[in-house]
N, C-alpha and C positions, 0 to 999 in steps of 0.2 A: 298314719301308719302305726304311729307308737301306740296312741289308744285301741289299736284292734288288737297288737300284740297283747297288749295287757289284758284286755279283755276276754283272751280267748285263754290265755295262760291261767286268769282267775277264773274263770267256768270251769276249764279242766281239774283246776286245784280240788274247786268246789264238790265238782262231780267226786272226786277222788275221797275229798272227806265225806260226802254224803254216801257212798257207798261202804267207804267203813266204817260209818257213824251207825250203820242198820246195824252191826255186830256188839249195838251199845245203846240198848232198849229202856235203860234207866239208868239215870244218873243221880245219884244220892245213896242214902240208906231206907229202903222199904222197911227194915224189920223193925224201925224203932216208929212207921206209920206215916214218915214226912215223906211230902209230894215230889216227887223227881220234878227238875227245872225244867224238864220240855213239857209237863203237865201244867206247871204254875203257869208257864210263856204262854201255850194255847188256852188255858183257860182265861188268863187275866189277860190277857191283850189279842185273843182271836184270830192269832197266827197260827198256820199249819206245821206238821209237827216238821216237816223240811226248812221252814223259815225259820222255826223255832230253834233247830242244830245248828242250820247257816249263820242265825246271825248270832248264835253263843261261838260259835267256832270265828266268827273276826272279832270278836270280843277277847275271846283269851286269846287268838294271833297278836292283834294289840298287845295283850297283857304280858305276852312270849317276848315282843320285843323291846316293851320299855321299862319291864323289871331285870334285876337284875338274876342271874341265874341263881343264886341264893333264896331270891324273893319266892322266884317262878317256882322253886323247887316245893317250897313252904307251900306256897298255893295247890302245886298237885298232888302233894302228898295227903292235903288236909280235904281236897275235892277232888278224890279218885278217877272219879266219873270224868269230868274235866282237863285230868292230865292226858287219860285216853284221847281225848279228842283233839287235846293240843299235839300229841304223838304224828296224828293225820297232817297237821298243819307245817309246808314245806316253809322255811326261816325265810323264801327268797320272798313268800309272796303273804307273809303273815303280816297284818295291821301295816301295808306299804302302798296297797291300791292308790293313787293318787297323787299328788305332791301336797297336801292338809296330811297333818299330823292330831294328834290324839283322834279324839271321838270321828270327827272331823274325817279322818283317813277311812273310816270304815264303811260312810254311807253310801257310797259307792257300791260296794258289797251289799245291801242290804238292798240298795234298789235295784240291782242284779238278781235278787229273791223275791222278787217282787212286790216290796214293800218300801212304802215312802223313809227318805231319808231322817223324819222326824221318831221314827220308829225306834232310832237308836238309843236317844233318848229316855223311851217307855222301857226299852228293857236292862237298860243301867240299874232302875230301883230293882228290878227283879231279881235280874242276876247280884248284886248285893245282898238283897235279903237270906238268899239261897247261901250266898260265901258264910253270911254270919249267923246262919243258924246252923249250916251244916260243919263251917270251920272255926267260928267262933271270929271277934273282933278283929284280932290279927289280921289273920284271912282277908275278912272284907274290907279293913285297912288300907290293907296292899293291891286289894286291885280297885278301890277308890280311888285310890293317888295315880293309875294306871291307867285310868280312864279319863282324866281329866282331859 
C-alpha cells in the first residue's frame, strides 16, 4: 500500500513538473551559442525531451535536498534554467522516492520515465559538464558532492 502511495504521489508530482517544465523551453544561455541541457541529454544519451526534464528535475530534487540552502541558492542563481525547475519540485517528494539515499534514491524516478536505473549514472557527467560551463567550478562542485 505504501508503495502505490508513493507512486501515485510521485507521477502526480511528475506530471506537475512536466507540465510546468513546457513553460521552460531552454535552459541555459542561447546568446552566447551553448546547447540547452535538454538538447545535450537527448543528443548524447537518446532520451526524449520528457526523460530528459524528469530525470534533471530528481537530479536537482536530490540537489534541493542535500545542499544546503546557501549551496542550493548558489546553484540557482548561477543555473537559471535549473532553479525554475527546482521552483516545480514539491520539498515532500524531491530526491526522497525510496528508502536509498544519494544517486541511489532517484532511480526510481527515472524508471518511472521510462528509462533504466543505470541511466542515472549517464546523466551525472552531463548534467556536470552543463553546471561547469554554464556556472563555472563552484557550481559543478557543489552538486558533485550532491550527487554522490
Amino acid at each position: 500500500m505504501k508503495n502505490k502511495i508513493v507512486t501515485i504521489s510521485f507521477i502526480s508530482t511528475l506530471l506537475f513538473i512536466l507540465s510546468a517544465c513546457s513553460s521552460i523551453p531552454k535552459i541555459g544561455n542561447d546568446s552566447t551559442g551553448a546547447a540547452t541541457l535538454t538538447n545535450q541529454l537527448t543528443s548524447q544519451l537518446g532520451v526524449s525531451n520528457v526523460q530528459a526534464l524528469g530525470g534533471t528535475a530528481a537530479l536537482i530534487g536530490l540537489a534541493k535536498q542535500t545542499l544546503s540552502a546557501v549551496d542550493f541558492s548558489s546553484v540557482t542563481k548561477a543555473l537559471p534554467g535549473l532553479g525554475s525547475l527546482s521552483e516545480k519540485i514539491p520539498a515532500s517528494s524531491a530526491g526522497k522516492i525510496g528508502a536509498e539515499s544519494g544517486l541511489k534514491s532517484v532511480a526510481g524516478q527515472f524508471t518511472q520515465l521510462g528509462m533504466d536505473s543505470d541511466m542515472v549514472g549517464k546523466f551525472v557527467p552531463v548534467v556536470l559538464d552543463y553546471a561547469k560551463s554554464a556556472g563555472g567550478d563552484n557550481v559543478m562542485s557543489l552538486l558533485k558532492g550532491a550527487f554522490k
